[in-house]
PyMOL CGO cylinders between C-alpha atoms (Angstrom):
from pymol import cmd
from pymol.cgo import CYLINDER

trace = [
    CYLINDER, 33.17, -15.65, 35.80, 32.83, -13.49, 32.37, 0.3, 1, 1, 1, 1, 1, 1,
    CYLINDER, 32.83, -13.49, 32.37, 30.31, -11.13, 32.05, 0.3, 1, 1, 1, 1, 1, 1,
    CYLINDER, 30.31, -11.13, 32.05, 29.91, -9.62, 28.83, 0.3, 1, 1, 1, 1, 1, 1,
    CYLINDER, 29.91, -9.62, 28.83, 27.44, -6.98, 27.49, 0.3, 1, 1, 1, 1, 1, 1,
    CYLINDER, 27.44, -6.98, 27.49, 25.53, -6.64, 24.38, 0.3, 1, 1, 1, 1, 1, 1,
    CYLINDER, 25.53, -6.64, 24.38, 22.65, -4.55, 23.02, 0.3, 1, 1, 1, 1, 1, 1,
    CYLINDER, 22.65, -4.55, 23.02, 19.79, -5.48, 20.33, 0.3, 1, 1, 1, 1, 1, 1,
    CYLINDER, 19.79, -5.48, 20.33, 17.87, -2.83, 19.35, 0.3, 1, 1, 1, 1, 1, 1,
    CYLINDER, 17.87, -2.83, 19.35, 14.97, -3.16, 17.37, 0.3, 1, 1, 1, 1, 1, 1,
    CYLINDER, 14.97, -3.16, 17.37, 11.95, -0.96, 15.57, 0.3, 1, 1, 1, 1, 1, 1,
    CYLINDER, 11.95, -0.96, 15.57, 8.12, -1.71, 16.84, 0.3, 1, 1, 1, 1, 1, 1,
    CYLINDER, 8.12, -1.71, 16.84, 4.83, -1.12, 15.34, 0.3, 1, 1, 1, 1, 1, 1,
    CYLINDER, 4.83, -1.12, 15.34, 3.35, -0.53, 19.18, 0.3, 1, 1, 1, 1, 1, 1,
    CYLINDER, 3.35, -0.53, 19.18, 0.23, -1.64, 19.75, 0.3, 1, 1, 1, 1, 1, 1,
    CYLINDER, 0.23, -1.64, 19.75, 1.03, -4.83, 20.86, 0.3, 1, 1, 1, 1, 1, 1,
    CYLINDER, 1.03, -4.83, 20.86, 3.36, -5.83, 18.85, 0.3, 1, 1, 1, 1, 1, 1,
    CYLINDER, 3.36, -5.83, 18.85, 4.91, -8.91, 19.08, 0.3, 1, 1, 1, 1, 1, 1,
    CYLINDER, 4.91, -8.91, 19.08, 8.55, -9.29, 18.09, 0.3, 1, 1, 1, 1, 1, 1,
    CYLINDER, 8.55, -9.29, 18.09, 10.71, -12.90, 17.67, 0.3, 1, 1, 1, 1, 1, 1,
    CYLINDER, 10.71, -12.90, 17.67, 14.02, -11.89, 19.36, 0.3, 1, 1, 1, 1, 1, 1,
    CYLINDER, 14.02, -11.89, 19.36, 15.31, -15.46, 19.48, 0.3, 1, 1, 1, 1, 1, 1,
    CYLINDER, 15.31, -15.46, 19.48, 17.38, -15.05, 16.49, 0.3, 1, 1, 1, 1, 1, 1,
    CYLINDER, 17.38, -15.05, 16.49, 18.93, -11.96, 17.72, 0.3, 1, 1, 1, 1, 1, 1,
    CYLINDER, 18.93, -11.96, 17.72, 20.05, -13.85, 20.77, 0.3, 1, 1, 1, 1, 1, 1,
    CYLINDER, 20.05, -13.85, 20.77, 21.53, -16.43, 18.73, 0.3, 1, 1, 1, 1, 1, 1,
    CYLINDER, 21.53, -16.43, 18.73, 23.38, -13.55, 16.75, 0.3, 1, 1, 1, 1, 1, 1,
    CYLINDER, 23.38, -13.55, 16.75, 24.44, -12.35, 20.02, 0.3, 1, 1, 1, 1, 1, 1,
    CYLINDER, 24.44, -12.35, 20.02, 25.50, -15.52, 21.44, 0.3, 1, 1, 1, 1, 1, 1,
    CYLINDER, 25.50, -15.52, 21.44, 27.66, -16.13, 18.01, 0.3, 1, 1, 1, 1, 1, 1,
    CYLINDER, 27.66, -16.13, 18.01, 29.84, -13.02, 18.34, 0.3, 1, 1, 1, 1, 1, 1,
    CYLINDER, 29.84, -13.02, 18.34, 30.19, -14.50, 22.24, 0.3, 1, 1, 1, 1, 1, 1,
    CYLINDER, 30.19, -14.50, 22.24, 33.30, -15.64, 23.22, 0.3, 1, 1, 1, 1, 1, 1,
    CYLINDER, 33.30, -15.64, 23.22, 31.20, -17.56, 26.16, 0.3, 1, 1, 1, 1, 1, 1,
    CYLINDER, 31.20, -17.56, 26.16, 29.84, -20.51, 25.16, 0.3, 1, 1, 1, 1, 1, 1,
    CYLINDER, 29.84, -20.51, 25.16, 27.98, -22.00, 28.09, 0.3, 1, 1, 1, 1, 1, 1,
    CYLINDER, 27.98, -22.00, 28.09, 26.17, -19.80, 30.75, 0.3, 1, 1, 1, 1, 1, 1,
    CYLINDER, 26.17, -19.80, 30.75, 22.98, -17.31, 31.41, 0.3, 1, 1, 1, 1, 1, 1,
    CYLINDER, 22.98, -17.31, 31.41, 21.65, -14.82, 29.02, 0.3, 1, 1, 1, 1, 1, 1,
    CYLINDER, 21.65, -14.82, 29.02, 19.95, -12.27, 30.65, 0.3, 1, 1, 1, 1, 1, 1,
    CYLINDER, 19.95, -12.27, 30.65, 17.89, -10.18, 29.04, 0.3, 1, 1, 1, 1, 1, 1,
    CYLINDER, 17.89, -10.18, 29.04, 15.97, -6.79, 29.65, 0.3, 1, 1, 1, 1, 1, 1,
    CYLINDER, 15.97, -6.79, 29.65, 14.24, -4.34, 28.11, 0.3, 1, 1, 1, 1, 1, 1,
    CYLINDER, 14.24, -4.34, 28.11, 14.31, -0.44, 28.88, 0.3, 1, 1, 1, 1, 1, 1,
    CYLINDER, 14.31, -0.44, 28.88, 10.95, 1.29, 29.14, 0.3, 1, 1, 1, 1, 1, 1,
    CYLINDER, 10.95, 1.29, 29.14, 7.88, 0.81, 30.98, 0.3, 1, 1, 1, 1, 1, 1,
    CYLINDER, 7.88, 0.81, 30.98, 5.61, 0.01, 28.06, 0.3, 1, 1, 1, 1, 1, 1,
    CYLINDER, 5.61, 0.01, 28.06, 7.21, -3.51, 26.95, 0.3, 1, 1, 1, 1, 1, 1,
    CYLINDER, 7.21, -3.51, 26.95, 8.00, -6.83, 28.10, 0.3, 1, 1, 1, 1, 1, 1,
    CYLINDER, 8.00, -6.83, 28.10, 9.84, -10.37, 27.29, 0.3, 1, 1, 1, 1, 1, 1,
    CYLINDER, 9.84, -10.37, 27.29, 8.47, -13.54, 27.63, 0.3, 1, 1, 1, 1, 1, 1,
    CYLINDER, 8.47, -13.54, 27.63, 8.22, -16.90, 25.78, 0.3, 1, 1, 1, 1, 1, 1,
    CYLINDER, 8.22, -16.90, 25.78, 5.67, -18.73, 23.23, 0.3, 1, 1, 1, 1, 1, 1,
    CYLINDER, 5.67, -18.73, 23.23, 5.31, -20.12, 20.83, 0.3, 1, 1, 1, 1, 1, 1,
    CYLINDER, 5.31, -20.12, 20.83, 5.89, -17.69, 18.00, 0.3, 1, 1, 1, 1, 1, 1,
    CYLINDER, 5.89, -17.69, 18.00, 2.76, -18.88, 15.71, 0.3, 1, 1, 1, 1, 1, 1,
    CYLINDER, 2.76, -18.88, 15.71, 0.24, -16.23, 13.58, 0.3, 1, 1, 1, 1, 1, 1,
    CYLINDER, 0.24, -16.23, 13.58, -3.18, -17.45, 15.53, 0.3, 1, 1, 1, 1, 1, 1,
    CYLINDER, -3.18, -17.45, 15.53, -0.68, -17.03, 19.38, 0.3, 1, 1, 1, 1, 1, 1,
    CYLINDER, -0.68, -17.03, 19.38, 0.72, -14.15, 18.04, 0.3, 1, 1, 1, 1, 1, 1,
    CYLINDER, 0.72, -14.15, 18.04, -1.54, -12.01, 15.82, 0.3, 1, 1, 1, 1, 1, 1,
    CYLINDER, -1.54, -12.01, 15.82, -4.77, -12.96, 17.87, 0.3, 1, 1, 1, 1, 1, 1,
    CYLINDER, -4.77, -12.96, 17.87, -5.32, -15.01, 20.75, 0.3, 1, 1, 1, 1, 1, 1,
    CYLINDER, -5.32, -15.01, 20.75, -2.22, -13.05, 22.91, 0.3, 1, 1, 1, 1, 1, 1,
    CYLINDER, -2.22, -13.05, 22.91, -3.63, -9.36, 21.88, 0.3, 1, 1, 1, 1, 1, 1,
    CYLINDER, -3.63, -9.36, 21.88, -7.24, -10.91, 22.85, 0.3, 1, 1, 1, 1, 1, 1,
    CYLINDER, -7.24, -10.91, 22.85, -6.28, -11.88, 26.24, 0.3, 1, 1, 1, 1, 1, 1,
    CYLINDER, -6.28, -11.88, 26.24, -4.59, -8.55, 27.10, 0.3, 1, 1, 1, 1, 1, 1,
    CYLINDER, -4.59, -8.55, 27.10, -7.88, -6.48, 25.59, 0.3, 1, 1, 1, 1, 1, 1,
    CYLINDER, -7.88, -6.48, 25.59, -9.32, -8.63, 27.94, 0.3, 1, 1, 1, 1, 1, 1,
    CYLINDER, -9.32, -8.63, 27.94, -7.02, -7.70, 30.73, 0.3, 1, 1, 1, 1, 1, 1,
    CYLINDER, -7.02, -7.70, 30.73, -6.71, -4.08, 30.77, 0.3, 1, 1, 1, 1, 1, 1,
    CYLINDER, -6.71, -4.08, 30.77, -8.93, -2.68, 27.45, 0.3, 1, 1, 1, 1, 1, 1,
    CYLINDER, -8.93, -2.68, 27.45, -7.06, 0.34, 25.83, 0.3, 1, 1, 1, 1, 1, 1,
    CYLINDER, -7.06, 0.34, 25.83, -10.33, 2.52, 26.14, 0.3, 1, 1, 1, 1, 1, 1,
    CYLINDER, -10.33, 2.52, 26.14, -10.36, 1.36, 30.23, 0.3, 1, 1, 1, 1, 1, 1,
    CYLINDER, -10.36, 1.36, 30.23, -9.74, 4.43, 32.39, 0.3, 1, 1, 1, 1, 1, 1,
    CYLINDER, -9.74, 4.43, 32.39, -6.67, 4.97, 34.10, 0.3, 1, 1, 1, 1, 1, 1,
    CYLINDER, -6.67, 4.97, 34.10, -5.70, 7.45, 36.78, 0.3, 1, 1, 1, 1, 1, 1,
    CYLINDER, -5.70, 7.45, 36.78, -2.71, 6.98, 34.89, 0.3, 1, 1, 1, 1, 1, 1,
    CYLINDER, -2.71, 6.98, 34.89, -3.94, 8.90, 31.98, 0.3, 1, 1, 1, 1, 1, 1,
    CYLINDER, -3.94, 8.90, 31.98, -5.49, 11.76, 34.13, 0.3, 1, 1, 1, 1, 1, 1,
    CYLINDER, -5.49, 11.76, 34.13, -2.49, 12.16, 35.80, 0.3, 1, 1, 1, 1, 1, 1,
    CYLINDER, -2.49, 12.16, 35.80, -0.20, 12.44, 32.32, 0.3, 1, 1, 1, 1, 1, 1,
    CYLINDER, -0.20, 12.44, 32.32, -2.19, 13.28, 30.02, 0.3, 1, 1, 1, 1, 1, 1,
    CYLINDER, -2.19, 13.28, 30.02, -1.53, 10.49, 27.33, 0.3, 1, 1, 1, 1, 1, 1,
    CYLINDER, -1.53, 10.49, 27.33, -3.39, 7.15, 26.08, 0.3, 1, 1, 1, 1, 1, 1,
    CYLINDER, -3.39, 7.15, 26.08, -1.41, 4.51, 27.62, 0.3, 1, 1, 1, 1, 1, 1,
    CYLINDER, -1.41, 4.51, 27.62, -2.31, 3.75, 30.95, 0.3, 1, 1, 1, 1, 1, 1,
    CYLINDER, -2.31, 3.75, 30.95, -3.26, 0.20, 29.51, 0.3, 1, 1, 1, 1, 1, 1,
    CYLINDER, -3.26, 0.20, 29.51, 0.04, -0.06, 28.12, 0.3, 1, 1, 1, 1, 1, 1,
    CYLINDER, 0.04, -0.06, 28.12, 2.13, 0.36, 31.66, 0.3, 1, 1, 1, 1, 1, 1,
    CYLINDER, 2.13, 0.36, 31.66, -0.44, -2.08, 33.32, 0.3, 1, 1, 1, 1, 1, 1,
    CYLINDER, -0.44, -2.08, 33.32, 0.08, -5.11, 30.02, 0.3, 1, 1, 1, 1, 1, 1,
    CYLINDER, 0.08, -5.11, 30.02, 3.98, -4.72, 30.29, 0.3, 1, 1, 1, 1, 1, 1,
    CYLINDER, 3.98, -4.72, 30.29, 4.15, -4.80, 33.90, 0.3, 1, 1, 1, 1, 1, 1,
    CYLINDER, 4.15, -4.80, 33.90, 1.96, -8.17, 34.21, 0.3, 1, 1, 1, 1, 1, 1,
    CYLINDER, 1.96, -8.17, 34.21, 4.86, -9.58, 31.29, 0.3, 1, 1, 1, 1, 1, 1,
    CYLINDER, 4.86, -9.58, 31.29, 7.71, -8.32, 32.96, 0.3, 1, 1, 1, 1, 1, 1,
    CYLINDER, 7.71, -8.32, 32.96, 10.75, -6.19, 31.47, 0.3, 1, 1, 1, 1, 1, 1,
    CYLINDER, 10.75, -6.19, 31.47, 13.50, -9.32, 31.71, 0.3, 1, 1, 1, 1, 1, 1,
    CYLINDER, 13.50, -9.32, 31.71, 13.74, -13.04, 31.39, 0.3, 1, 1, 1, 1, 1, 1,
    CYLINDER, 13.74, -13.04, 31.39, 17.22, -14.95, 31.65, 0.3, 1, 1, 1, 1, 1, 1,
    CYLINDER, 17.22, -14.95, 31.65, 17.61, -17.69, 29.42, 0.3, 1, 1, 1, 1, 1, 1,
    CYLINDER, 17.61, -17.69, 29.42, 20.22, -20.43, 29.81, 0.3, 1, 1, 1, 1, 1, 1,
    CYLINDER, 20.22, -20.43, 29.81, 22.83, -21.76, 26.92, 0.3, 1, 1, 1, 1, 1, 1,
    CYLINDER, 22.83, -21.76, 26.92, 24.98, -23.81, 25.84, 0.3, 1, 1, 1, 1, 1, 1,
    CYLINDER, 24.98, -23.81, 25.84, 27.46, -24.75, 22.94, 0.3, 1, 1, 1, 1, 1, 1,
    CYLINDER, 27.46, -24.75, 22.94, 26.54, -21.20, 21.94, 0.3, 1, 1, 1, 1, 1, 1,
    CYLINDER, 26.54, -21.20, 21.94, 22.52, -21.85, 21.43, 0.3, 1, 1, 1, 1, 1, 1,
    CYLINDER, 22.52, -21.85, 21.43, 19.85, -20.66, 23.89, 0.3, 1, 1, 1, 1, 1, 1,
    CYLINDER, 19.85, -20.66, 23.89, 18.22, -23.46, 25.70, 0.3, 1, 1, 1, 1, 1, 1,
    CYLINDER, 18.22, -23.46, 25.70, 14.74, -23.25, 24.43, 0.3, 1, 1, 1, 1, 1, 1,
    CYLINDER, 14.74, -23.25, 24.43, 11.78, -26.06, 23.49, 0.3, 1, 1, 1, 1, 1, 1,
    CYLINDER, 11.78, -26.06, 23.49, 10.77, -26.84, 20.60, 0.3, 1, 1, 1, 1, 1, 1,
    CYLINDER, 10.77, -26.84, 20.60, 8.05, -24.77, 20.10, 0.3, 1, 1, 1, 1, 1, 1,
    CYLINDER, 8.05, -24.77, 20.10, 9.19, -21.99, 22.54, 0.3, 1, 1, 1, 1, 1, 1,
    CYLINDER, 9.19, -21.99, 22.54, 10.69, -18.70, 20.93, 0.3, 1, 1, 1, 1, 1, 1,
    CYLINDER, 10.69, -18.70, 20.93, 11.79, -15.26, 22.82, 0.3, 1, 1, 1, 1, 1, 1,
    CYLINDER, 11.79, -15.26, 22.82, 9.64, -12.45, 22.26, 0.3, 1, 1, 1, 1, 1, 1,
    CYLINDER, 9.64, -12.45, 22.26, 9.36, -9.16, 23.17, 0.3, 1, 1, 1, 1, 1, 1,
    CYLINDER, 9.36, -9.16, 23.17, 5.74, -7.37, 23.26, 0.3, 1, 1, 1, 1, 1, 1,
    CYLINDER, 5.74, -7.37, 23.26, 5.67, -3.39, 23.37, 0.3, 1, 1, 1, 1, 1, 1,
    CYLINDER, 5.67, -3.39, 23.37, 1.97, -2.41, 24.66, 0.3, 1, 1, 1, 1, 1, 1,
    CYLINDER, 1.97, -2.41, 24.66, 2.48, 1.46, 24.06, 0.3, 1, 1, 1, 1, 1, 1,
    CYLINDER, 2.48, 1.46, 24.06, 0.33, 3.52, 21.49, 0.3, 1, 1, 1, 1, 1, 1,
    CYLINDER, 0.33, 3.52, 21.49, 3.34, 4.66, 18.98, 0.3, 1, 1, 1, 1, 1, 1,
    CYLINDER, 3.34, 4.66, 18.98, 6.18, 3.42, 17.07, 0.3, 1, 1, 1, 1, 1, 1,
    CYLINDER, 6.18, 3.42, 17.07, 9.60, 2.91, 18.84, 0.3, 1, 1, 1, 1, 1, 1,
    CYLINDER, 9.60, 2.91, 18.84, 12.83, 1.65, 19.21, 0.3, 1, 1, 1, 1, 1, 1,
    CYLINDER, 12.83, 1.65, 19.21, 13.15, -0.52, 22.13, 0.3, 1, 1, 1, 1, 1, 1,
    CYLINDER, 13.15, -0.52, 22.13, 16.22, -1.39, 23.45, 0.3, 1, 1, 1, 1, 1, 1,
    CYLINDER, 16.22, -1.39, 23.45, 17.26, -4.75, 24.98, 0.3, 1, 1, 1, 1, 1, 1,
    CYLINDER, 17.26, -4.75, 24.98, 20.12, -5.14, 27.08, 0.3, 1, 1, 1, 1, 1, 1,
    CYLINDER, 20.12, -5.14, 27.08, 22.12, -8.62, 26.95, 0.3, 1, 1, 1, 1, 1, 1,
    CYLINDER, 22.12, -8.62, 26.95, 23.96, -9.74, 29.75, 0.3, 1, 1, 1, 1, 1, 1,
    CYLINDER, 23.96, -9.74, 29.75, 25.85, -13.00, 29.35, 0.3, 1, 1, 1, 1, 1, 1,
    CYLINDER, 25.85, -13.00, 29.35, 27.46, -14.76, 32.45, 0.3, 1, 1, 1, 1, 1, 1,
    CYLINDER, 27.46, -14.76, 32.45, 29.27, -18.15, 31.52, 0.3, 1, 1, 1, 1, 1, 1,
    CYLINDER, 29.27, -18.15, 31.52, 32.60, -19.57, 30.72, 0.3, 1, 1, 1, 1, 1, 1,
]
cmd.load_cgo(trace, "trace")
């Protein structure tokens, strides 16, 4: 079975924010020559994570960053901090309960996906970055 290998980079805010990476998979699928199969997808770094929602301003600009304050507060201590030296301890603890991957399933070159349910990626760190996500398709 194919395997093919792609890469979508993008630039984040940090703090939380929440990116819509569905149509980057869709761009990725498009320049597939698979067109049925698994998209697997992960991102690099221990500060970020992919999951589903639905992509929609009160989800995504409150009620998701409320629940993670919630979680693990960004002025919580963290041996994690002591140890390092830096301000993210929260950030390693919100991205590991997300996850770094998800695989996604598609077909006729379109993710499988609900109606209301969009890919996103979430970087918890402190700073700006580029986060890189690694796309692995498997099909025919």
């Amino acid at each position: 079975m194919p395997i093919e290998t792609h890469d979508i980079k993008v630039d984040t805010k940090g703090n939380t924010d929440i990116l819509d990476l569905t149509p980057r998979l869709i761009e990725v699928l498009n320049l597939s020559e698979l067109s049925t199969g698994l998209a697997g997808m992960f991102v690099i770094g221990s500060t970020a994570g992919l999951t589903t929602v639905e992509y929609e301003p009160g989800l995504v600009n409150h009620d998701l960053r409320a629940c993670f304050e919630k979680i693990a507060p960004e002025d919580g201590e963290y041996q994690h901090e002591a140890t390092w030296h830096d301000d993210n301890g929260h950030s390693h603890i919100r991205a590991s309960l997300i996850g770094p991957s998800l695989t996604v399933p598609f077909t006729n070159g379109q993710p499988i996906l609900g109606t209301w349910q969009q890919i996103v990626l979430i970087d918890f760190d402190t700073r700006q970055r580029q986060r890189r996500v690694v796309v692995q398709l498997v099909g025919e």
